[in-house]
C-alpha positions as CSV (number, residue, x, y, z in Angstrom):
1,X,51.0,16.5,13.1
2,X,47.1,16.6,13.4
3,X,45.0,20.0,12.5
4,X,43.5,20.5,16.3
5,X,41.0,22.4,14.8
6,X,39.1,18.8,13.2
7,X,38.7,18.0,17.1
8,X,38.0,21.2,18.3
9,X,34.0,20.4,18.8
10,X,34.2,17.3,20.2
11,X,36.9,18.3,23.4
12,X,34.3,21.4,23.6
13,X,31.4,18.4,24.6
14,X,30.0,18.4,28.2
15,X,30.6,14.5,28.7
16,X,33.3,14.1,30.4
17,X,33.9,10.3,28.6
18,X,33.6,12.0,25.3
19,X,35.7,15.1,26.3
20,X,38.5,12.5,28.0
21,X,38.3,10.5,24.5
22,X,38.5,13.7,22.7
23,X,41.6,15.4,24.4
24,X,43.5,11.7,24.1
25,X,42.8,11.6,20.6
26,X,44.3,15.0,20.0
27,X,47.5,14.4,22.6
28,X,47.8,10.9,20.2
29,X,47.6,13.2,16.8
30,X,50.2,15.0,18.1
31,X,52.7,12.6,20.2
32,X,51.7,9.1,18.8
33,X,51.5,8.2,22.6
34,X,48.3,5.9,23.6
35,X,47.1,6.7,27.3
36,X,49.3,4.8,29.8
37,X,46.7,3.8,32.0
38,X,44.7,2.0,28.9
39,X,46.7,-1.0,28.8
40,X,44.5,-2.4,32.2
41,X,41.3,-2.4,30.5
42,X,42.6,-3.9,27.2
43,X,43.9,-7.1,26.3
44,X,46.0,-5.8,23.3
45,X,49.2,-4.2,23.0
46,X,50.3,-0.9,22.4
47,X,51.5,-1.4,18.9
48,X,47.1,-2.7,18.4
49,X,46.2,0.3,20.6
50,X,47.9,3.0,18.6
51,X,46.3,1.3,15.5
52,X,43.0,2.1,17.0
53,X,43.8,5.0,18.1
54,X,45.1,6.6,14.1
55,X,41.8,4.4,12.9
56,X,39.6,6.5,15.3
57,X,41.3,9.9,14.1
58,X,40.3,9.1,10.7
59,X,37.1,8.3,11.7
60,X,36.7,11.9,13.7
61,X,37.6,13.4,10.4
62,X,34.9,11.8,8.7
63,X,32.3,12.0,10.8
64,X,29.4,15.0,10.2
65,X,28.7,15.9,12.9
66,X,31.5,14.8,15.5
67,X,30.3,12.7,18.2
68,X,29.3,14.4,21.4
69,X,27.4,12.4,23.7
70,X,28.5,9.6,24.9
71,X,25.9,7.4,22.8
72,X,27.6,8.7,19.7
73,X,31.0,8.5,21.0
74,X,30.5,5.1,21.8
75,X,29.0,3.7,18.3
76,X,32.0,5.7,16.5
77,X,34.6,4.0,18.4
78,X,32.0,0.3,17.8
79,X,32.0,0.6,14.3
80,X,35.4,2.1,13.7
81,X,36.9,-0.8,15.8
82,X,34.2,-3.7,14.8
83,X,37.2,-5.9,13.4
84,X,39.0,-5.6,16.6
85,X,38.4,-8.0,19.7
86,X,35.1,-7.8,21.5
87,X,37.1,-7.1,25.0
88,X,39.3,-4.8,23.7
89,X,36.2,-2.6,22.4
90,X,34.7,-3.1,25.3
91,X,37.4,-2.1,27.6
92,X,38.2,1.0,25.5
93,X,34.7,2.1,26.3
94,X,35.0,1.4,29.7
95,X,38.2,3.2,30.1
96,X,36.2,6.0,29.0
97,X,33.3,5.5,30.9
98,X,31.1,5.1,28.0
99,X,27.9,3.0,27.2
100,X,28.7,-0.7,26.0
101,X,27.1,-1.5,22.8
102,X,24.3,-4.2,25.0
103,X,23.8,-1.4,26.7
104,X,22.1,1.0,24.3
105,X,18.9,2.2,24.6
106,X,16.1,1.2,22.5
107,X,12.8,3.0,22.6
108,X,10.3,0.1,22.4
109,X,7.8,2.1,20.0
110,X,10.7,2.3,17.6
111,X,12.2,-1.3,17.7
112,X,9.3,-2.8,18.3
113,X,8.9,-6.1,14.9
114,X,12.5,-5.4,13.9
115,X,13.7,-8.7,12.6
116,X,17.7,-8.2,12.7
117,X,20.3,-5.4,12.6
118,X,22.8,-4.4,10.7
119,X,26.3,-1.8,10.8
120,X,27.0,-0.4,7.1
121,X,30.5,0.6,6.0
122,X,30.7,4.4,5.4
123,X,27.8,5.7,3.0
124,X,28.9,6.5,-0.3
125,X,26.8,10.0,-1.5
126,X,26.0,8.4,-4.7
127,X,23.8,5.5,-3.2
128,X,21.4,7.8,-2.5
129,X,18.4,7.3,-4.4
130,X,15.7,9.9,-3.2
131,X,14.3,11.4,0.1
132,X,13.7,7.9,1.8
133,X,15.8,5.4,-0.4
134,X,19.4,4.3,0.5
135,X,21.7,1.7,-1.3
136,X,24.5,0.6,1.7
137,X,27.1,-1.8,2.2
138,X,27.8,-4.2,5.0
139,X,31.6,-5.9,5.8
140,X,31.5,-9.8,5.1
141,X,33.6,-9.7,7.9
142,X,30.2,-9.0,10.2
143,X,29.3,-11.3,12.2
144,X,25.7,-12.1,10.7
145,X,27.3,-11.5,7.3
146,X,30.3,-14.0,7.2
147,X,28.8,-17.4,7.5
148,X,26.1,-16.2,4.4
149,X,28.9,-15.3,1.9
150,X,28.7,-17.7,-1.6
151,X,31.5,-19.9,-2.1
152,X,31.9,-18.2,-5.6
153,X,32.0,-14.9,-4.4
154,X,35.2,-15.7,-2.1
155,X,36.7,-17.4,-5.2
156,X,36.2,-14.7,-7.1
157,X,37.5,-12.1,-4.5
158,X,40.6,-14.0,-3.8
159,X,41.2,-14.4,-7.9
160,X,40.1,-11.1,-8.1
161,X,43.0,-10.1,-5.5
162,X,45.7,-12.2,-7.3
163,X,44.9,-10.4,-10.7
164,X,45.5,-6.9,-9.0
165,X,48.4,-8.0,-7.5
166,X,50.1,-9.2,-11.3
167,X,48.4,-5.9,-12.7
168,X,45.9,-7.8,-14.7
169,X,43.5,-5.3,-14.5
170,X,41.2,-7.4,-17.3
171,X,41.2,-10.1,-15.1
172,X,40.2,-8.4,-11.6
173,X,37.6,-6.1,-13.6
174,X,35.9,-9.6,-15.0
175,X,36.2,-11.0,-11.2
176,X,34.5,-7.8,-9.9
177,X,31.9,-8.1,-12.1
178,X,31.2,-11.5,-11.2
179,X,30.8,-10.3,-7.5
180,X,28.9,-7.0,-8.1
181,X,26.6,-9.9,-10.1
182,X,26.2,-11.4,-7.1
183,X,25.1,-8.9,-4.4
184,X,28.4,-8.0,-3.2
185,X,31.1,-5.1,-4.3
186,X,34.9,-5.0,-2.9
187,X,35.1,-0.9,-1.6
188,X,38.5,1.0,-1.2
189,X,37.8,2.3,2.7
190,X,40.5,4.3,4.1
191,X,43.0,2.4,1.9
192,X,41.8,-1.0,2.5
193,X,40.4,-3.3,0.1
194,X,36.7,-4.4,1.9
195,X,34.6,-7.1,0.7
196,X,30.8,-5.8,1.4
197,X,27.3,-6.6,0.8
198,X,24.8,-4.9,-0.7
199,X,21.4,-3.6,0.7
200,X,18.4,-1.4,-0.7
201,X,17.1,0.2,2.3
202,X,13.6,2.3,2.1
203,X,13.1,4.7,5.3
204,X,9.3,3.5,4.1
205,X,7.4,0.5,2.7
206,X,4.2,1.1,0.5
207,X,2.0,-2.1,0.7
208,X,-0.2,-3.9,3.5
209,X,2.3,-3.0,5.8
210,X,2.7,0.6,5.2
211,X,5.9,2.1,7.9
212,X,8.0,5.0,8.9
213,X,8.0,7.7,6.6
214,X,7.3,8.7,2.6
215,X,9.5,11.6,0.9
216,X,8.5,13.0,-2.0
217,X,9.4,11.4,-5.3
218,X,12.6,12.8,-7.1
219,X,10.4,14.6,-9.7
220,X,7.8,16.1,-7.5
221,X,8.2,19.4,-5.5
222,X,10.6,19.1,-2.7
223,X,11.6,15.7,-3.8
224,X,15.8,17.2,-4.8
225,X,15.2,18.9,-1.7
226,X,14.4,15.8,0.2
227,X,17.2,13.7,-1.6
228,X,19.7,16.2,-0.8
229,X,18.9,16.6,3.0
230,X,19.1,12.6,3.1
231,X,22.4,12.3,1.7
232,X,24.0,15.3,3.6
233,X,22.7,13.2,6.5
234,X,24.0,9.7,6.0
235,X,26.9,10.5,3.4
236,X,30.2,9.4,5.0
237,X,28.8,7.6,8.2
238,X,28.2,3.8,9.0
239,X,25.0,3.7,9.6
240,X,23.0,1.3,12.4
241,X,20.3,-0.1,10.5
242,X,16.6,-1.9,12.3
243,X,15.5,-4.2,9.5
244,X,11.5,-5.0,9.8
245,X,11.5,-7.1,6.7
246,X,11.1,-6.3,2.2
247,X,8.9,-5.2,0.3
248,X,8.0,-6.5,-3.0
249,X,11.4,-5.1,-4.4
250,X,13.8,-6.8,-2.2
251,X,14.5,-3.7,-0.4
252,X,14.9,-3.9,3.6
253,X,12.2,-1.9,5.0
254,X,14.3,-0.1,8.2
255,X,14.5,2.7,10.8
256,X,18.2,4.3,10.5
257,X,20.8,6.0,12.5
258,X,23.8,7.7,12.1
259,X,26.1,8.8,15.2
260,X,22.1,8.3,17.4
261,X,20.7,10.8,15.2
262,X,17.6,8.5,14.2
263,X,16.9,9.8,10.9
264,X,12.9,9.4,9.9
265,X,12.8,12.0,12.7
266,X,15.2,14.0,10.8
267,X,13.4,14.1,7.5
268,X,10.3,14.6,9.4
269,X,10.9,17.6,11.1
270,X,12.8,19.3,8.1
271,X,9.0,19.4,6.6
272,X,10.5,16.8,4.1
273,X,8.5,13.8,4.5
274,X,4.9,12.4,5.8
275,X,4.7,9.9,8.6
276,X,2.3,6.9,7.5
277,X,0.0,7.8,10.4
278,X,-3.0,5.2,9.1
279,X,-0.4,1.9,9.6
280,X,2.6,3.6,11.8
281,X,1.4,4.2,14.9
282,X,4.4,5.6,16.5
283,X,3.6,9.0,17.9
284,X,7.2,10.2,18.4
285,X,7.0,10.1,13.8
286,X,2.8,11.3,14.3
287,X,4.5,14.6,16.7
288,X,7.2,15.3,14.7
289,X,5.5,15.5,11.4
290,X,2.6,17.9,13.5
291,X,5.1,20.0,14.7
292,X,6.9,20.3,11.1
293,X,3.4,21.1,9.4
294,X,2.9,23.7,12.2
295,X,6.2,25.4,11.6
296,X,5.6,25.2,7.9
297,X,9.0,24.4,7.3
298,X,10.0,22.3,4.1
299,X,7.2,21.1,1.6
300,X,5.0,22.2,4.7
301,X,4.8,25.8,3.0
302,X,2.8,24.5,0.2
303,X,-0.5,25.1,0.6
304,X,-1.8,21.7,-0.5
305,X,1.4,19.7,-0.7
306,X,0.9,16.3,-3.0
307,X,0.9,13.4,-1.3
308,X,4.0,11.2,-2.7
309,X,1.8,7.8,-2.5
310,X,-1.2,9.7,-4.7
311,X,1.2,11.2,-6.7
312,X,2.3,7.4,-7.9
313,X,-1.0,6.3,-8.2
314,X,-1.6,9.0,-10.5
315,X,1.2,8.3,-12.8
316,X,0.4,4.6,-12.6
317,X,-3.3,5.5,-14.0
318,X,-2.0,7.4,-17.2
319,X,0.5,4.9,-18.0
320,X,-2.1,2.0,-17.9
321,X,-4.1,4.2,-20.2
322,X,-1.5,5.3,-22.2
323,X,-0.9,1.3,-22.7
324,X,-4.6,0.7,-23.4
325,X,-5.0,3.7,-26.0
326,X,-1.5,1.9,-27.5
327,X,-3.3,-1.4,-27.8
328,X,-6.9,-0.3,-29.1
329,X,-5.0,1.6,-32.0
């Protein structure tokens, strides 16, 4: 029997398609039983619908914060059911009344360049780097992912799969290693064996094209401060992800959500980051980060906080004179 108490917040929400999704999902930890009425919106049957059903109850758990608008509640039950067919997600949703996933809103100032999208498997706590860095994983199984996977990276996972199934542990390691080699990893996510690719993501790019947001580094004031608030923020959640191309280190330059929660904004108004007003000229990031500096919340209660981007410079300067003094000695 499920703890009612994991799904306690998200019955409480005023939406009535998140509240209706909410109480079935807590009659279903209880009774097993899938809403009767379901079965005319979906093209499944019940034995698929109660899968989704236990898949979306592990998903509640996971999820912090639980869903509770219908935006939210819609993009859990997306990615949780993203290997499932399109019109049964999409008659789930409509059974509940809630958005489609063409139908989501997207502010124009904040999409506006993005070159493609992607939908990350749960974040692991560990991938996060610093305040505005984020290593994630996306299923091969994606759409825009399957068609792009090397040849000798399915090899490998299939022989990789054959050596853990005759407890050659040897043999699967060396096969892992020859996909982790190769971009990919094969993750363990809720007891199932996902084959994934791997993505740097920066919440900022610090070139020509300056964008979004710069935390402090690791080392500076604030910076475990800023890492910390990032990875209580994504940790756990599939993340939607607005690519707008790399920078020089092969990292995707993005805008991320978790659950809707867009999360430049986020960092920005926890005082933990500055927007890149001279190249971003977004002025939902310019107010936030006003508003933050106002409140003197986060790195805001310095009095002259160190700009991350002149803090590298500096450390860039001494080591090239550090290399110089080397050399003329």
């Amino acid at each position: 029997m499920e703890n009612a108490g994991d799904y306690d917040s998200l019955e409480s929400a005023t939406t009535l398609g998140v509240s209706a999704l909410a109480h079935d999902l807590l009659h279903f930890g209880v009774t097993s039983q899938v809403p009767e009425r379901l079965s005319n919106h979906v093209v499944s049957p019940k034995t698929d619908q109660a899968k989704w059903y236990r898949k979306l109850l592990d998903s509640c758990k996971e999820a912090k914060p639980l869903p509770t608008t219908s935006e939210e509640a819609s993009t859990l039950v997306t990615h949780t059911l993203r290997k499932y067919q399109k019109a049964d997600v999409e008659g789930l949703l409509a059974f509940y009344g809630l958005p489609q996933p063409q139908d989501e809103v997207k502010s124009p100032s904040i999409t506006n360049g993005v070159k493609f999208e992607m939908h990350t498997l749960p974040v692991d706590a560990k991938e996060v780097e610093d305040g505005d860095g984020i290593t994630v994983y996306v299923s091969t199984e994606d759409p825009r992912e399957s068609p792009c996977v090397p040849p000798n990276v399915l090899t490998a996972s299939l022989r990789r799969s054959e050596a853990c199934a005759l407890r050659n542990h040897a043999e699967a390691d060396a096969f892992h290693r020859e996909i982790i080699d190769s971009g990919y990893r094969v993750l363990n996510i809720q007891n199932e064996e996902i084959l994934a690719r791997k993505y740097r993501i920066r919440l900022s790019i610090v070139c020509e094209q300056n964008r979004g947001i710069d935390a402090p580094e690791s080392s500076m004031r604030y910076g475990k401060v800023a890492k910390k608030e990032l990875r209580n923020a994504v940790q756990g959640k599939s993340l939607r992800i607005l690519v707008y191309g790399e920078d020089r280190y092969g990292r995707c330059v993005s805008d991320v959500y978790y659950n809707g929660v867009f999360v430049q904004e986020l960092m920005l108004k926890k005082g933990l980051a500055w927007h890149y007003k001279a190249y971003d000229k977004r002025e939902e990031l310019k107010t936030w980060e006003r508003e933050a500096r106002e409140r003197r919340v986060g790195l805001w209660a310095l009095s002259n906080p160190e700009k991350p981007w002149d803090w590298r410079k500096d450390r860039r300067e001494a080591e090239a004179k550090s290399i110089n003094f080397i050399k003329s000695t």
